[in-house]
C-alpha positions in Angstrom: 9.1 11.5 13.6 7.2 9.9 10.8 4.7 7.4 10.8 3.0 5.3 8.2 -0.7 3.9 9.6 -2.3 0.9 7.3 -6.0 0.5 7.6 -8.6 -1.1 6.0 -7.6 -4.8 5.8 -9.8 -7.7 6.6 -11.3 -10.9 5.5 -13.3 -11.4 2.7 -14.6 -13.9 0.5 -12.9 -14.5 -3.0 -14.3 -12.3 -5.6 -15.1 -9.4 -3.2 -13.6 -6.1 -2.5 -11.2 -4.6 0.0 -9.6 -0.6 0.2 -6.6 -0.5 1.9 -5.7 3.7 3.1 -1.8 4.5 4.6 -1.6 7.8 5.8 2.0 9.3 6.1 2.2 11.5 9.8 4.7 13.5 11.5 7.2 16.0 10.7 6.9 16.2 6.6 8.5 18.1 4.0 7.2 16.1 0.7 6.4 12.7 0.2 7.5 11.3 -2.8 6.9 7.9 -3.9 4.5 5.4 -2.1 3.8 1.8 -2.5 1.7 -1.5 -1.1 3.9 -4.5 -0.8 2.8 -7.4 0.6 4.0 -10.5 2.5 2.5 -14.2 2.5 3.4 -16.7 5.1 6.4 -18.5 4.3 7.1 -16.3 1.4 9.2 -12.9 1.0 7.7 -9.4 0.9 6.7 -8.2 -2.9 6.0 -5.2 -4.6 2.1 -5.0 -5.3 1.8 -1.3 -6.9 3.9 2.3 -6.8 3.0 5.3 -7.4 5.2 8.5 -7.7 3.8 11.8 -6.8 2.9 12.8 -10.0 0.8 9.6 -9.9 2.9 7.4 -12.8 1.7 3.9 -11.1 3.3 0.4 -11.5 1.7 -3.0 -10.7 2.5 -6.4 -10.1 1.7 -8.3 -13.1 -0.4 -11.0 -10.3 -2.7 -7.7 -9.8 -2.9 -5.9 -12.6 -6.4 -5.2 -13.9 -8.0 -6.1 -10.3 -5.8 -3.5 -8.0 -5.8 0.2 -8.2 -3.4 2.8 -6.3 -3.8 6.1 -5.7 -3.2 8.7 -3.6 -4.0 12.6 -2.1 -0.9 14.3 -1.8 -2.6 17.3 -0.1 -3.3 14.5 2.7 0.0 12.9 2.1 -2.6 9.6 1.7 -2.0 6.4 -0.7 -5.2 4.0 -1.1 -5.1 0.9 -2.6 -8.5 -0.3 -4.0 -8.7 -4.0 -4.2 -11.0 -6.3 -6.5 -12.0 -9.6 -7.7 -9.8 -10.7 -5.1 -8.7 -14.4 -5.2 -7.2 -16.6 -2.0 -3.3 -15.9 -3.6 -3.7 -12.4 -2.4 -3.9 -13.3 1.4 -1.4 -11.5 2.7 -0.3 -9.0 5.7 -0.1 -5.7 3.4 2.8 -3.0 4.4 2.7 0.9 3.1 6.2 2.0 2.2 7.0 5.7 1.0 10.0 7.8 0.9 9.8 11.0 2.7 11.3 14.0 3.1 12.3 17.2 5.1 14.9 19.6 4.3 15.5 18.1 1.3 16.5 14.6 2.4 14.2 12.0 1.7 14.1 8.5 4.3 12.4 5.3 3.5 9.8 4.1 5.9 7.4 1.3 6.6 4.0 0.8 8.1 3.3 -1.7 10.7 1.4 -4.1 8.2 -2.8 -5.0 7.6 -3.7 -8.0 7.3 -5.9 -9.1 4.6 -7.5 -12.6 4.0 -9.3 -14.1 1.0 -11.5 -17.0 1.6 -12.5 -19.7 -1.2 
């Protein structure tokens, strides 16, 4: 069984810093691409940044320039470094990768961090 564990979230004033980490677990042939969305109250779940294994990234145009995603695929790892972040980006934050074993790949989801941004 796979898993995908978020951590790292938190509160923080605007301006400062947060790194989120998900770390992919369980039965694992590859994992191939992994990505931070996120999900404001009242508002549907978006696409914050992707990355593919061979670490082409894509980014929200609401973070480019501030967020940064990355990943270890020796630790089947994906980090999201977060900066100058602003109260918009309050959000509960959800790792999604696709991963695969005998050749089949499966979509999964973390359980979600929550990360706050004070004025």
């Amino acid at each position: 069984q796979v898993r995908l564990v978020e951590s790292g979230g938190g509160l923080v004033q605007a301006g400062g810093s947060l790194s989120l980490s998900c770390t992919a677990s369980g039965t694992i042939g590859s994992v191939g691409v992994m990505a931070w969305y996120r999900q404001a109250p009242g508002k549907q779940r978006e696409l914050v940044a992707r990355i593919t294994r061979g670490a082409n990234t894509n980014y929200a145009d609401s973070v480019k320039g501030r967020f940064t995603i990355s990943r270890d695929n020796v630790k089947n790892v994906a980090y999201l470094q977060m900066n100058s972040l602003k109260p918009e980006d309050t959000a509960v934050y959800y790792c999604n990768a696709d991963v695969g074993l005998s050749g089949r790949l499966q979509n999964y989801w973390g359980q979600g961090t929550q990360v706050t941004v004070s004025s």
